[in-house]
C-alpha positions as CSV (number, residue, x, y, z in Angstrom):
1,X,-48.7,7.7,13.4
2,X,-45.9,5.3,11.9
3,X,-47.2,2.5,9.8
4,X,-48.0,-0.7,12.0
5,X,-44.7,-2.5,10.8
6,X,-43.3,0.2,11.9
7,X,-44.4,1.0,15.2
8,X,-43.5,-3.2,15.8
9,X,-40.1,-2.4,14.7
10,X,-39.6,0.6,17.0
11,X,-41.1,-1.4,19.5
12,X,-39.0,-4.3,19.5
13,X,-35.8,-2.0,19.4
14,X,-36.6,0.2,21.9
15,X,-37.2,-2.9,24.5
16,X,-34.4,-4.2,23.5
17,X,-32.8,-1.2,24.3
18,X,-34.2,-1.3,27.4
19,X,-33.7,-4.9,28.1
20,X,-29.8,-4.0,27.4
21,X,-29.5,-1.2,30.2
22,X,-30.8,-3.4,32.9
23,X,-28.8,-6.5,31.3
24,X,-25.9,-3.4,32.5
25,X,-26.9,-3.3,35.6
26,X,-27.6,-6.5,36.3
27,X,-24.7,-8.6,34.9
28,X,-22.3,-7.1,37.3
29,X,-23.3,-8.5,40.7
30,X,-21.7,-12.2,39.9
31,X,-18.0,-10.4,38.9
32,X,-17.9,-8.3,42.1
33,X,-15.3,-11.0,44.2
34,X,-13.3,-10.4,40.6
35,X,-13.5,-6.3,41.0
36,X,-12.2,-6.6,44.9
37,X,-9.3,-8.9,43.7
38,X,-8.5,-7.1,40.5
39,X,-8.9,-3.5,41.5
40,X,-6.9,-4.8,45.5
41,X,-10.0,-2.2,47.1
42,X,-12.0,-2.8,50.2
43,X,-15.9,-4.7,50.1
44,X,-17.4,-1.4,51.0
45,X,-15.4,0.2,47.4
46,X,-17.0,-2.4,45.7
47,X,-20.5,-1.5,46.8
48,X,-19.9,1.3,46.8
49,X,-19.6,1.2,42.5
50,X,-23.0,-0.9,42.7
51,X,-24.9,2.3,45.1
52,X,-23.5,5.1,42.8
53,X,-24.9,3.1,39.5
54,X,-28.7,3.3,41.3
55,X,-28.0,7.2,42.5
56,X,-27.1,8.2,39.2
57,X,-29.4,6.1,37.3
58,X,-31.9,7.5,39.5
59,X,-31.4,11.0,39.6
60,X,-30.7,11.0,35.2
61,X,-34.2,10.0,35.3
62,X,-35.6,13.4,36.4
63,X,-33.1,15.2,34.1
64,X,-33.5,13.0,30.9
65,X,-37.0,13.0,31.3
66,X,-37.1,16.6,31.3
67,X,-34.8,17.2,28.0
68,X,-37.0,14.4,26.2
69,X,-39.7,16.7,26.7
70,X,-37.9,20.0,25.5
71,X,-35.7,18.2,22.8
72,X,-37.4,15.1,21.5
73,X,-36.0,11.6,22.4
74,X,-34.0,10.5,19.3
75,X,-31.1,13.3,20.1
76,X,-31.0,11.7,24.1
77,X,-31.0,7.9,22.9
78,X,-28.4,8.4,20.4
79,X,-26.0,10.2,23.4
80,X,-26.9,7.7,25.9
81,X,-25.7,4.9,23.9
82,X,-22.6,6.5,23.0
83,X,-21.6,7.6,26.5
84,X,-22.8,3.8,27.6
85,X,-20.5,2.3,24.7
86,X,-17.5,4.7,25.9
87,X,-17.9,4.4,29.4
88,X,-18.4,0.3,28.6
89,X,-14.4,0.6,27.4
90,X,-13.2,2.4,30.0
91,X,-14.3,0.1,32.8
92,X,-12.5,-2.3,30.5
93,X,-9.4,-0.8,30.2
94,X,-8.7,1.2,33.3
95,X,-6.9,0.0,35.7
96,X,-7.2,3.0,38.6
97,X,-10.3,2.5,40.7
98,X,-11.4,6.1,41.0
99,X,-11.2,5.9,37.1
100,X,-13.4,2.8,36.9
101,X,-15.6,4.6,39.3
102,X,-15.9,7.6,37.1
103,X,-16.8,5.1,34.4
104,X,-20.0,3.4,35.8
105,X,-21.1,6.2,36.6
106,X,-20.8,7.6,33.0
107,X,-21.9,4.0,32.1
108,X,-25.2,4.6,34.6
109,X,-26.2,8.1,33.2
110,X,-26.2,6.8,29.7
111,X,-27.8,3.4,30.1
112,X,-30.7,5.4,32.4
113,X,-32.1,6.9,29.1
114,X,-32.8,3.5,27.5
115,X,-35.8,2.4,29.8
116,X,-37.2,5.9,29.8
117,X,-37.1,6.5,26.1
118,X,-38.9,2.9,25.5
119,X,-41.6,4.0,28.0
120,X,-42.1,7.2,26.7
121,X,-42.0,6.5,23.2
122,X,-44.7,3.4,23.4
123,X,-46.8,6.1,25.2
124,X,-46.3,8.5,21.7
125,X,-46.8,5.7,19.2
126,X,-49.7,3.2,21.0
127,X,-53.0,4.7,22.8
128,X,-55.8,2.4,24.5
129,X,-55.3,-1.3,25.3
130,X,-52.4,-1.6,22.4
131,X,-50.5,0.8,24.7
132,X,-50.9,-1.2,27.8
133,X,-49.9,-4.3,25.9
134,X,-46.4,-2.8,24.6
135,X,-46.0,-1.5,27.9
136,X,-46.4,-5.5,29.0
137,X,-43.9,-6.2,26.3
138,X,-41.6,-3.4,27.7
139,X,-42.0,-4.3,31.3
140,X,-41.8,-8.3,30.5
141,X,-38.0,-7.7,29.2
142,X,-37.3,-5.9,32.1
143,X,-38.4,-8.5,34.5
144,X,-36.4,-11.1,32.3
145,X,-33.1,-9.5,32.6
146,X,-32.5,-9.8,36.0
147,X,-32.8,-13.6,35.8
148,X,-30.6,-14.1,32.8
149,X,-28.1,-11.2,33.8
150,X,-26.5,-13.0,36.7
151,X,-25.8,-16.4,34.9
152,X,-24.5,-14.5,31.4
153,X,-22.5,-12.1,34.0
154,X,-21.2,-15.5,35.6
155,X,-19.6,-17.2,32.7
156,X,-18.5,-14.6,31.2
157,X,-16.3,-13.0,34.3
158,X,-15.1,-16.8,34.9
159,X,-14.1,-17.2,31.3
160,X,-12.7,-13.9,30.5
161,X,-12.7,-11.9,34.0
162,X,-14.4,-8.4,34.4
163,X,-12.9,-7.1,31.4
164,X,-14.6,-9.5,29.4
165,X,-18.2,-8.1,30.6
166,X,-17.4,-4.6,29.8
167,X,-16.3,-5.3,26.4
168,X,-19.7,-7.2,25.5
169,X,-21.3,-4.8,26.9
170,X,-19.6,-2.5,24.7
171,X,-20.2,-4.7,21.8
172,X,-23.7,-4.7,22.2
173,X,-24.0,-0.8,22.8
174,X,-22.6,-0.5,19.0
175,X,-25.3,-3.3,18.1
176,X,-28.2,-0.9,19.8
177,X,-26.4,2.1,18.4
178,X,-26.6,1.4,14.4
179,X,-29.9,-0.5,14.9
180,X,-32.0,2.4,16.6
181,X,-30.2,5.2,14.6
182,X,-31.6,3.0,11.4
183,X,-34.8,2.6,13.3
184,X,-35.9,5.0,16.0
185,X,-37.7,8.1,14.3
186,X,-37.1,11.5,14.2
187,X,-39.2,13.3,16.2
188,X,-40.8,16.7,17.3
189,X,-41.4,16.9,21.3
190,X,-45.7,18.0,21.7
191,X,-45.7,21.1,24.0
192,X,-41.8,21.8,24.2
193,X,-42.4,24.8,23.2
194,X,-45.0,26.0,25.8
195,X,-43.4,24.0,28.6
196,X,-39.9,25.8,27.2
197,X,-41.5,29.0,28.3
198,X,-42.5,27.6,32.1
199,X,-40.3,27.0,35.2
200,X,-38.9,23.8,35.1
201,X,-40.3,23.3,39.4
202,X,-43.2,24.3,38.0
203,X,-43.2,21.3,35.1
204,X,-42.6,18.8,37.8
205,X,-44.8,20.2,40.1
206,X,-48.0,19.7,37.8
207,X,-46.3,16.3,38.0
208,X,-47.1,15.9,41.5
209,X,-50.2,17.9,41.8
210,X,-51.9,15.7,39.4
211,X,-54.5,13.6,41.4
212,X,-53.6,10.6,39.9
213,X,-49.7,11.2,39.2
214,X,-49.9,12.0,43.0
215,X,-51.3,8.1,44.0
216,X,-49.2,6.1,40.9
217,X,-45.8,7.9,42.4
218,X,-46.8,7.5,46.4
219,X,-47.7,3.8,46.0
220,X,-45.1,2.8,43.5
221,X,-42.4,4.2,46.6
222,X,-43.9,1.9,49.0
223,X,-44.1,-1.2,46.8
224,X,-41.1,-1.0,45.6
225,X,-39.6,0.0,49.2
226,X,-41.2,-3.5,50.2
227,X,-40.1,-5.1,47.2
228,X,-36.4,-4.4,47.8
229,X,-37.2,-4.9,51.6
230,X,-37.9,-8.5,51.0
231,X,-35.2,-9.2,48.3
232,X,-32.4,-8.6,50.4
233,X,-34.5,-10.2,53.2
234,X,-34.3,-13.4,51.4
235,X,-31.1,-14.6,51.9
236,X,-30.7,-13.8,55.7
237,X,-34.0,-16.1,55.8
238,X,-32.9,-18.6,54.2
239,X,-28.9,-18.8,55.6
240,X,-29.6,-18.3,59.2
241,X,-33.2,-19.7,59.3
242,X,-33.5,-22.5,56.7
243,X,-29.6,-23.0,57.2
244,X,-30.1,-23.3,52.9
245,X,-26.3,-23.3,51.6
246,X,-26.0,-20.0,49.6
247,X,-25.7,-21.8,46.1
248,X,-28.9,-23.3,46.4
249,X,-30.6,-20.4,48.1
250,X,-30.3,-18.7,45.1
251,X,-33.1,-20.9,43.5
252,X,-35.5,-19.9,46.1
253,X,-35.9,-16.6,43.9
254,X,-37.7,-18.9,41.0
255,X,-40.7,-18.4,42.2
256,X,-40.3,-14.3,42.7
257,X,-38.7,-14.5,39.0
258,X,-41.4,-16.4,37.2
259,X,-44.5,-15.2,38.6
260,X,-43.4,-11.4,38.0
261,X,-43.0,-12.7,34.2
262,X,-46.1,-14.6,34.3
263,X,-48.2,-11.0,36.0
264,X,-46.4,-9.3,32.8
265,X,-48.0,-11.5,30.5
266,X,-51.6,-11.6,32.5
267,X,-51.6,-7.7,31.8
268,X,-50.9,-8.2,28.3
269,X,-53.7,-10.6,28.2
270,X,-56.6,-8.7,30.4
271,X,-56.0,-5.0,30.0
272,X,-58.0,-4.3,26.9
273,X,-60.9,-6.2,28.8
274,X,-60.8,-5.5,32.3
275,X,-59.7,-1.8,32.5
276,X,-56.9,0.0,34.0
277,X,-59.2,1.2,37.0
278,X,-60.3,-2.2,37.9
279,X,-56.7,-3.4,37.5
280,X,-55.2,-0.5,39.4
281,X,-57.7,-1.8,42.6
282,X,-57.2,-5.6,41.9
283,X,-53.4,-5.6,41.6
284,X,-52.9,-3.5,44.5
285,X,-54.9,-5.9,46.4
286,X,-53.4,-8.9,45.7
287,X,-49.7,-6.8,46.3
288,X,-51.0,-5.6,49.7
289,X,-52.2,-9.3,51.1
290,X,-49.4,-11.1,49.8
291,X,-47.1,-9.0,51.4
292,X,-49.1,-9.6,54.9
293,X,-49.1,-13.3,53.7
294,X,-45.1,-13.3,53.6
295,X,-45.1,-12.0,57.0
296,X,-47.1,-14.7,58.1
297,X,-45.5,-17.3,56.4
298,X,-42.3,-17.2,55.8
299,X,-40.6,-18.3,59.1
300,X,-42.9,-21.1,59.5
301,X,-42.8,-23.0,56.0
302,X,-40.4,-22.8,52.9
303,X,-43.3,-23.8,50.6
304,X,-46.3,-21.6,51.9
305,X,-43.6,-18.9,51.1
306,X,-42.6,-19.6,48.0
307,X,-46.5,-19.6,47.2
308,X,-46.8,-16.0,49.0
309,X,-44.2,-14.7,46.9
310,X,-45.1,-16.1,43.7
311,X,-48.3,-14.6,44.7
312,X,-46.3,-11.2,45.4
313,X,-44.4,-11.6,41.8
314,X,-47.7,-12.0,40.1
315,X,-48.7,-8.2,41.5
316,X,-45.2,-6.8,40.6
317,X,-45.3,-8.0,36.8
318,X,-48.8,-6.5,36.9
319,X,-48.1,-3.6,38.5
320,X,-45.2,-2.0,36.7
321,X,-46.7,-1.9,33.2
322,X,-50.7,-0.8,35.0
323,X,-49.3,2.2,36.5
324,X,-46.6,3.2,33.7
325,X,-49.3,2.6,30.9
326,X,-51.8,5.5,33.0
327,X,-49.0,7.9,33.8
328,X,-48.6,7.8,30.1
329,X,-52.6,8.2,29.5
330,X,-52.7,11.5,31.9
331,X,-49.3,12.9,31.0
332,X,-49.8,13.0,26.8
333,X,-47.7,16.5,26.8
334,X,-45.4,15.8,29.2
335,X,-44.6,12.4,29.2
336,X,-40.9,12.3,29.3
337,X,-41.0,14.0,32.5
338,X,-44.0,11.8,33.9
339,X,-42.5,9.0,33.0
340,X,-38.7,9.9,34.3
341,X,-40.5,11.0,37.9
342,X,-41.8,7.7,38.3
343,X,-38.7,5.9,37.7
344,X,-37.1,8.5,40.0
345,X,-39.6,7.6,42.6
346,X,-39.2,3.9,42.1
347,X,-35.5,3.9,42.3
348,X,-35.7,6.0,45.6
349,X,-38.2,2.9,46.8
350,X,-35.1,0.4,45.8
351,X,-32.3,2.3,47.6
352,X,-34.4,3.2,50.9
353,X,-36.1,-0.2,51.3
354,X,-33.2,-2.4,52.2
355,X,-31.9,0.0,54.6
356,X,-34.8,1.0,56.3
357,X,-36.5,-1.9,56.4
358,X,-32.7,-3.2,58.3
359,X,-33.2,-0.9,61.2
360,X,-36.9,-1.3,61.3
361,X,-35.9,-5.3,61.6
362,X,-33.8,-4.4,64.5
363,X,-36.9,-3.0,66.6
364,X,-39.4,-5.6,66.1
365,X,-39.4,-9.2,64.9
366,X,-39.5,-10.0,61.1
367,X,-43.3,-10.8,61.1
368,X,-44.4,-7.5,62.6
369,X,-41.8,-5.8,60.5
370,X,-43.4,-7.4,57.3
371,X,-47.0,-7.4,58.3
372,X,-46.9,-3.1,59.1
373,X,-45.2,-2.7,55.5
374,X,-47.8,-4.6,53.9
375,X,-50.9,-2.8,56.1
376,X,-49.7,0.7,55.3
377,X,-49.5,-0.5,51.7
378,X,-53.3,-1.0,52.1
379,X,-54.0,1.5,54.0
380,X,-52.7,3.9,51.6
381,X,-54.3,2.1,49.2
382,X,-57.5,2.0,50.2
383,X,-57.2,6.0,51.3
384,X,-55.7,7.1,48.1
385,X,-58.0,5.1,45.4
386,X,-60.9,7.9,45.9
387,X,-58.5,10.7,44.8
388,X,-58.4,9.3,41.3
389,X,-61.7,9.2,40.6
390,X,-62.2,12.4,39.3
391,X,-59.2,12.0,36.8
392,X,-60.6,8.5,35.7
393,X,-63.1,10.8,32.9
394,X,-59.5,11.5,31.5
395,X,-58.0,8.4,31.3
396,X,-61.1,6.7,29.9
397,X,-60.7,9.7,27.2
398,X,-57.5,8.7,26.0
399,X,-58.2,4.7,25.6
């Protein structure tokens, strides 16, 4: 176990890291008018290079997570900064679509190994409540890069257009580069060898058999399938509803942005006393009825919304942090893989909950739509809870 310094060091980096390849993905959405105009391509080319960033972001989580495991994580961060810092000047210097296209998603599949690598290593170098409260650290940065992304993103494209982004982006990849090459240890994967020896299907599916793998990766789908449901929900509300002009609309998402923070922080603060168990039940509570509460709510007042989803953001800062921290706890030899599943899972949940929650708003009204998402969230919850109790003995084990 590294020295305590040490491990703080590490820490820091490797959220930093993290914090990075969603600042990535994030700072792009304000610069897409620039892409259209720059690259002369169609709206649907333009989003098309936001869906193939997700898809390949999402599926390198199953593969990375897998080599991490046989390989050791040092040997994939190192590569997926490089191919992040190469793919960074490429964006910036092509000037063929199909090549910039090429390039985000070389740009995707190296920035993916930055959040997995910070999960799994905090799950290598913290046990007990210390790990639940660097995955809080981990998970606060991540819910802080979303709000800052879009405003950095937005002064920088108007000052020095999308070529601009791409070459800070670049600039910082060298940044993370030499600073987690000085910092991020060596490192020997536990179990490669025996897992080395097994099917890979098999590997995974140990993943999924697990009783409590099984319930963290089926209810992180659904929340973050409502999640993304409602956040592209939003501004439909609030334009044809509210009649909000777009610019100020965009302050509406305060409340989502802050409270998710502010959950973050609350599991930094209770885990060592409460328990993840407890936790697990409360959070997934509080995520089920404020999800019924926005489908109550929020066509009749802007205000008793706002307080539903700050409500809502309070679960998903929890949340996050609560159910990595116990994948790590049950998945000690295997965590790479654990860990890159359940981002796998939770990316799916993004991509599939805008547009099915679109053609399930075209067959009832909003308030139905909303209210059955947020009852077969509890549902599930409440069915599922009971299959974790016999791997509970486990997790209490490893804290």
């Amino acid at each position: 176990m590294a020295h305590t310094k040490s491990k703080a060091l590490i820490l820091y980096t490797v959220c930093f890291s993290a914090f990075f390849a969603s600042l990535s993905q994030n700072i792009y959405s304000p610069i897409l008018p620039i892409i259209k105009e720059s690259f002369h391509v169609s709206a649907a080319m333009v989003n098309l290079s936001v869906s193939v960033f997700m898809i390949v972001t999402a599926i390198m989580q199953i593969i990375l997570g897998a080599i991490i495991d046989f390989k050791g994580a040092r040997i994939v961060l190192i590569t997926g900064i490089l191919a992040t810092a190469a793919a960074s000047i490429g964006c910036a210097v092509t000037t063929d679509f199909t090549l910039f296209l090429i390039f985000r998603m070389i740009q995707a599949a190296g920035s993916a190994a930055l959040p997995l690598i910070a999960a799994t290593t905090i799950g290598q170098l913290f046990t007990g409540s210390e790990r639940g409260s660097a995955m809080g650290t981990y998970q606060m940065l991540l819910s802080a890069a979303p709000a800052i992304a879009p405003v950095l993103g937005g002064f920088i494209g108007g000052a020095a257009g999308y070529e601009g982004i791409f070459w800070i982006l670049t600039a910082i990849s060298i940044v993370m580069l030499v600073t987690n090459s000085i910092a991020f240890p060596k490192d020997s994967p536990t179990g490669s060898k025996q897992q080395a020896k097994g099917n890979l299907f098999a590997h995974y599916k140990s993943i999924f058999t697990n009783r409590t793998g099984n319930v963290i990766l089926t209810l992180s789908f659904f929340l973050f399938f409502i999640y993304f449901a409602v956040i592209v929900y939003l501004p439909i509300l609030l334009t044809e509803h509210y009649h909000i002009d777009v610019s100020i609309a965009g302050l509406l998402y305060l409340p989502l942005a802050l409270s998710t923070i502010a959950g973050t922080f609350l599991f930094k603060r209770i885990q060592a006393k409460i328990g993840l168990h407890p936790l697990f039940i409360g959070s997934n509570v509080i995520a089920a009825i404020s999800i019924i509460l926005f489908a109550v709510t929020h066509s009749v007042s802007l205000i008793l919304m706002a307080l539903t989803l700050a409500l809502f953001g309070i679960s998903m800062g929890a949340i996050p942090p609560l159910y990595s921290t116990m994948i790590t706890n049950e998945f000690e030899q295997n965590r790479g893989s654990a860990i890159g599943m359940f981002n796998f899972i939770r990316y799916t949940g993004m991509a599939a909950g805008p547009m099915v929650s679109a053609y399930l708003l075209t067959l009832m009204p909003s308030a139905m739509s909303f209210g059955l998402l947020g009852v077969v969230f509890a549902v599930l919850s409440f069915c599922l809870v009971p299959h974790m109790q016999r791997s509970q003995n486990n997790i209490k084990h490893h804290m």
